[in-house]
N, C-alpha and C positions, 0 to 999 in steps of 0.2 A: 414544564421548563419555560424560563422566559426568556425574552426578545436577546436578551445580552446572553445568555447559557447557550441558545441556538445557534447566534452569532459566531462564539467561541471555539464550538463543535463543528461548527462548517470549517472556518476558518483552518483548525487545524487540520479538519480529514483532507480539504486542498493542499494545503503546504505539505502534511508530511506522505499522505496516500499517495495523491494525485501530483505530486510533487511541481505545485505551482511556486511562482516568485512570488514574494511581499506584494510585490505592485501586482500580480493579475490576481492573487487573494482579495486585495482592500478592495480592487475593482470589481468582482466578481460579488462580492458581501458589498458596494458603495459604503465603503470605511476607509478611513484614514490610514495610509499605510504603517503613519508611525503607531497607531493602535498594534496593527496585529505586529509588529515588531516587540510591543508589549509584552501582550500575549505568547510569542513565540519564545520571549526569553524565558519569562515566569511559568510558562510549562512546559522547557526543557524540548522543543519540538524539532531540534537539529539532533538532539541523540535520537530521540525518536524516529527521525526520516532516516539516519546511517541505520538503527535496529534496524527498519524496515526494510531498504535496500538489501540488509546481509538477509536477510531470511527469503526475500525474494529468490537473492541472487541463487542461494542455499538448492532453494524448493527448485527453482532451475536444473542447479547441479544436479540434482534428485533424480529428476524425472529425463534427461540427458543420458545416464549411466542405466538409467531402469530400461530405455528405451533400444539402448544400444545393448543390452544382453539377449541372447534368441531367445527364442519361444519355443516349448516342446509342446508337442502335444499330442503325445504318448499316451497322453490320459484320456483322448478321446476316444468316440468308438463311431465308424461308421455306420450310419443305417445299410441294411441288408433288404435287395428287393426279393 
């Protein structure tokens, strides 16, 4: 991979993972903001960052409703001394 492919890939996992702004991207990569504004158009990385937000938010909801249902455990067996 070279210098600009790695650039690219950082840039985006900040903006849309780590949900940085433009300016602490370019700053964080020492690029030009209007680069990764670029970048950001030409590979779609606002639908990208809502995807990601909703599956976040999702896997949240997920594990909120799994955590809130009881637990049996019925299925266990005591050791016997």
């Amino acid at each position: 991979m070279n210098n600009k492919a790695y650039l690219y890939n950082e840039a985006e996992r900040f903006y849309v993972y780590n949900e940085c702004t433009i300016d602490e991207t370019a700053s964080k990569l020492e690029l030009n903001p209007k680069t990764i504004c670029r970048w950001k158009a030409k590979g779609n990385w606002d639908k990208k960052r809502e995807e990601f937000r909703k599956s976040k938010q999702a896997f949240h909801s997920e594990l909120y409703e799994f955590a809130r249902k009881p637990v049996s455990y019925t299925h266990l067996t005591l050791p016997t001394t």
